[in-house]
N, C-alpha and C positions, 0 to 999 in steps of 0.2 A: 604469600599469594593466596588469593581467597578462591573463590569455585573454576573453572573455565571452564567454557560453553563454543561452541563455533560457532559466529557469528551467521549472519544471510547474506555477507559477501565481501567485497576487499576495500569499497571506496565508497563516498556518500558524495551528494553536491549539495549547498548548502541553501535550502529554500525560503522564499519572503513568506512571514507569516502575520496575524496579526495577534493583538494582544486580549490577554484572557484572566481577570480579575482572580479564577477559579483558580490557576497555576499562581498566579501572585503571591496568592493567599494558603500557597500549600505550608504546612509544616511539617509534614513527617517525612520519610523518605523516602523515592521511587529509586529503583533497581532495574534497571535495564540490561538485560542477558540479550548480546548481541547488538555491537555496534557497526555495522556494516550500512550500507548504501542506502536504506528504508530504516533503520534503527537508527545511524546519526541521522539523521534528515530530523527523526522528530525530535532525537536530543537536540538540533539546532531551533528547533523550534520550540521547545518549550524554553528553552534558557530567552529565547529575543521576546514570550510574550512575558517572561517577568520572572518564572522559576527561578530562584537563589540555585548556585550551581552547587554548594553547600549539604542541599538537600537529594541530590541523584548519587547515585551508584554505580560505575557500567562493569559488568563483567562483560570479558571479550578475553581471549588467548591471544589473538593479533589485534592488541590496538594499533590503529591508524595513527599518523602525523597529527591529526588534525585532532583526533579525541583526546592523543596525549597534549596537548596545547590547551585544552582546557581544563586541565589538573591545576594551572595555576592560577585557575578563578575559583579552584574551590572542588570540582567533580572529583570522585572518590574513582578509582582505577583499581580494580580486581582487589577489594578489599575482603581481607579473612571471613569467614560468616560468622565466626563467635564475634568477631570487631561489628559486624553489621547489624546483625541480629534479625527478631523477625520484620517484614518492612510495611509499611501502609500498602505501596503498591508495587508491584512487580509487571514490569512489560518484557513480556518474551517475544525474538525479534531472531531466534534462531532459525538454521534449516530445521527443516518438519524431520527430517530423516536423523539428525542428531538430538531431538527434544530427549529420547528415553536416556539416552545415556546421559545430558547432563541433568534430567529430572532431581537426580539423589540430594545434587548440588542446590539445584534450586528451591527444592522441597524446604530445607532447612532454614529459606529468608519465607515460608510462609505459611502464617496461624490462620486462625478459623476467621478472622475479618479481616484479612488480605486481599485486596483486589488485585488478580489477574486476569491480564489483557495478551492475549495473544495475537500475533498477527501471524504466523502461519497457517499458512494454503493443507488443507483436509487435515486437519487435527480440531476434533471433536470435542465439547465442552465436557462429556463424559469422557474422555481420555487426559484432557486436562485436571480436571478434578481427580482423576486415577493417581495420575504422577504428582501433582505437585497440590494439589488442594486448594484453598481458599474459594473466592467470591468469580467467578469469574464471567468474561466476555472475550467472547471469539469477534475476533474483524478480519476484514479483507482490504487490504488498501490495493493500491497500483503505482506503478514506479513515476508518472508525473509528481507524485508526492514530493520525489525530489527538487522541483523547483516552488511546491505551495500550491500545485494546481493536481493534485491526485482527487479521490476520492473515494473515501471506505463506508465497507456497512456494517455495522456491525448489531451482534446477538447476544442478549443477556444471561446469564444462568438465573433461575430462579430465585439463589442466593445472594442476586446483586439488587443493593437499596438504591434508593433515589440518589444519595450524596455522592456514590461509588457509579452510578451511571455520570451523572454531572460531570465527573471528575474523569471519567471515557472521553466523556463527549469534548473536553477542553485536551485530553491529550491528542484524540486523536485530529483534530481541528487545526494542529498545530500544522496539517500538510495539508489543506484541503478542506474537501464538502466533507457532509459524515452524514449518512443514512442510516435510522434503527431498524430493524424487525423484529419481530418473535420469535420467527418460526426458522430454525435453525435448517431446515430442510432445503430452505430458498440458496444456502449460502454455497451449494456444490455449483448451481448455475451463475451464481454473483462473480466468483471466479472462477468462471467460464466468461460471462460477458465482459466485466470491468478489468477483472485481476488479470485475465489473460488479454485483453483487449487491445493495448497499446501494442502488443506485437502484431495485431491486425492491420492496427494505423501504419504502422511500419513498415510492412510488407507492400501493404498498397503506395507507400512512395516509391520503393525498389520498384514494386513493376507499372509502376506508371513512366518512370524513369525509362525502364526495359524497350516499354513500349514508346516511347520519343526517340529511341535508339534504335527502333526497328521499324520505324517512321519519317529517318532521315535525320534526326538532329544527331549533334557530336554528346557524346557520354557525358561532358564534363556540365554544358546548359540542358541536357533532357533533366539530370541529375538536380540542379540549383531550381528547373522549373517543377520540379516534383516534389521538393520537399518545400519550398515556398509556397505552393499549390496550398499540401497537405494542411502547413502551418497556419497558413491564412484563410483557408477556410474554417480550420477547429477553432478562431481565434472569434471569427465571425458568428460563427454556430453558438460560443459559449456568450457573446456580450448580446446577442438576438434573444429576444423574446421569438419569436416565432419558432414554430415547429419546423423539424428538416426538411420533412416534403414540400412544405413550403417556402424555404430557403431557395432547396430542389427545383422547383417548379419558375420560382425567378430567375432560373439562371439556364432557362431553358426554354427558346423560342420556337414555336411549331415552324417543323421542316429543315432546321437549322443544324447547325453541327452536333451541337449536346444532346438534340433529339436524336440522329444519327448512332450517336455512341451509347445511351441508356437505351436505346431500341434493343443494343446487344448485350447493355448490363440487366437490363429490368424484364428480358426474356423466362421463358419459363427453366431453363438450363442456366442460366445465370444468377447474379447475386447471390438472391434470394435464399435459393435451395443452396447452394453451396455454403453461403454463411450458418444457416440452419443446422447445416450438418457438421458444422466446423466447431460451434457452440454444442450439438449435440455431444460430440467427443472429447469434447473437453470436461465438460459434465461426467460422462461416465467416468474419466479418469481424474479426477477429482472425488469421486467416490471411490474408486478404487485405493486412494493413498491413504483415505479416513479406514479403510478394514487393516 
C-alpha cells in the first residue's frame, strides 16, 4: 500500500465533459491524492476526454465503489511510491487541514519539473511549494463541477511553463469554465464568491420555499416552486448573453408584483449590504486558514 492521504470527501457524481486532445495526448503519469466528490468528478472527466486510465494514480485511504471500478480499466489504486516514482503531475484534492500530514507522502512522487495543482481552499502556493515542491498552480473550483457545469480560477507559481499551464488548463476543464490570474491575492475573495457560492444559491431556495410557506402554500409545492425557480433561472442566466440586471429588469413590470418584492430586496438593508458582508466574511476566513 503506497501513501494515504484523506480525501475531500465520501462520494463524487459523475460529470458530462468534453474532449481535450491535451489529456489524449498525455504520456507520463498524473497522481491524484484524493478521490472524493471534486477529485472523482475530475478523474471522470479526464478518462471520458481521452486520458489512458493507464496513465493516473489515485491515492485515497477510502476508495469509493466507483474509483475501485476503474482499477479494471487500468487506474493504479494506492500504489507504493518506490512502484510510482516521481510523476509529471500531481493533483492534490485533499482537505486543507490534512495537506501537512500527508505532504511527507506526497513530497516523494515529486521532482523539480513536477507540476502541481492544487485545489484546496486557503493553502498558498508558498506553502505548497514548503511541503511538497515542484511547479505549481493553486485553483479554486466549486462543487457544480460535479455535474461539468463548476467553475475554477486558477494561479500560476512563477515556476510553471507554458506546457504545464496547458496541461492545468485541460485538467481542470474537464468540470467546467477555467479562469487564470496572477495575482494570487484575488484567490481569498474567488472563494468567497464562486468557491463558497453555491451554498448561497442554496440557501436562497430554502428560503424562498420558507417563504411560500409563510405565504399560504403547502411545504411540499412552495419546495418544487423554489428550487425549479432557482434551477430555471441559472439555466437561463448561463445560456443568455445578456447581463443579469437586465435579465432582472425583463422580468420586472412597473408597479407589479416583482416590483413589489425587489422594492424589499433592492432596499438599502437588503440584498446588497448583506450579500457584501456575507462575501466580506468569507474572505476574511479564507485568509485566516492560509496563516
Amino acid at each position: 500500500m503506497g501513501p494515504c492521504v484523506r480525501r475531500d470527501d465520501t462520494e463524487f457524481v459523475e460529470p458530462p465533459v468534453n474532449t481535450s486532445s491535451a489529456l489524449t495526448n498525455t504520456s507520463g503519469t498524473i497522481a491524484l491524492a484524493g478521490a472524493g466528490k471534486m477529485g472523482g468528478a475530475m478523474l471522470t472527466g479526464w478518462l471520458a476526454q481521452g486520458l489512458s486510465p493507464k496513465h493516473v494514480a489515485v491515492i485515497d485511504p477510502h476508495i469509493s465503489p466507483e474509483i475501485s471500478a476503474l482499477a479494471a480499466k487500468g487506474v493504479r489504486l494506492n500504489p507504493r511510491a518506490t512502484d510510482l516514482g516521481t510523476v509529471d503531475t500531481l493533483v492534490v484534492a485533499v482537505k486543507p487541514q490534512s495537506f501537512r500530514d500527508a505532504g511527507a507522502a506526497l513530497k516523494a512522487l515529486v521532482g523539480p519539473s513536477t507540476l502541481v495543482v492544487s485545489i484546496m481552499a486557503g493553502t498558498t502556493i508558498s506553502s505548497l511549494e514548503e511541503v511538497v515542491g515542484g511547479a505549481v498552480v493553486r485553483a479554486m473550483p466549486n462543487t457544480p463541477a460535479a455535474i461539468g457545469r463548476g467553475i475554477t480560477v486558477a494561479v500560476p507559481s512563477k515556476r510553471v511553463t507554458a506546457a504545464q499551464r496547458a496541461m492545468t488548463d485541460a485538467l481542470l476543464k474537464a468540470t467546467g469554465l477555467v479562469e487564470w490570474v496572477d495575482d494570487e491575492g484575488l484567490m481569498d475573495a474567488v472563494t468567497a464568491v464562486s468557491g463558497s457560492g453555491p451554498a448561497y444559491v442554496f440557501l436562497l431556495a430554502e428560503e424562498l420555499a420558507r417563504a411560500g410557506v409563510a405565504a399560504g402554500l403547502p411545504e411540499q409545492l412552495a419546495t418544487t416552486l423554489a428550487r425549479a425557480t432557482v434551477a430555471g433561472s441559472g439555466e437561463l442566466l448561463h445560456r443568455s448573453d445578456l447581463p443579469s440586471a437586465t435579465l432582472r429588469q425583463n422580468v420586472t413590470s412597473p408597479g407589479g408584483t416583482t416590483a413589489a418584492a425587489l422594492e424589499v430586496l433592492m432596499a438599502s438593508d437588503g440584498m446588497q449590504p448583506l450579500m457584501t458582508r456575507a462575501i466580506a466574511a468569507a474572505t476574511r476566513r479564507s485568509k485566516e486558514l492560509a496563516k
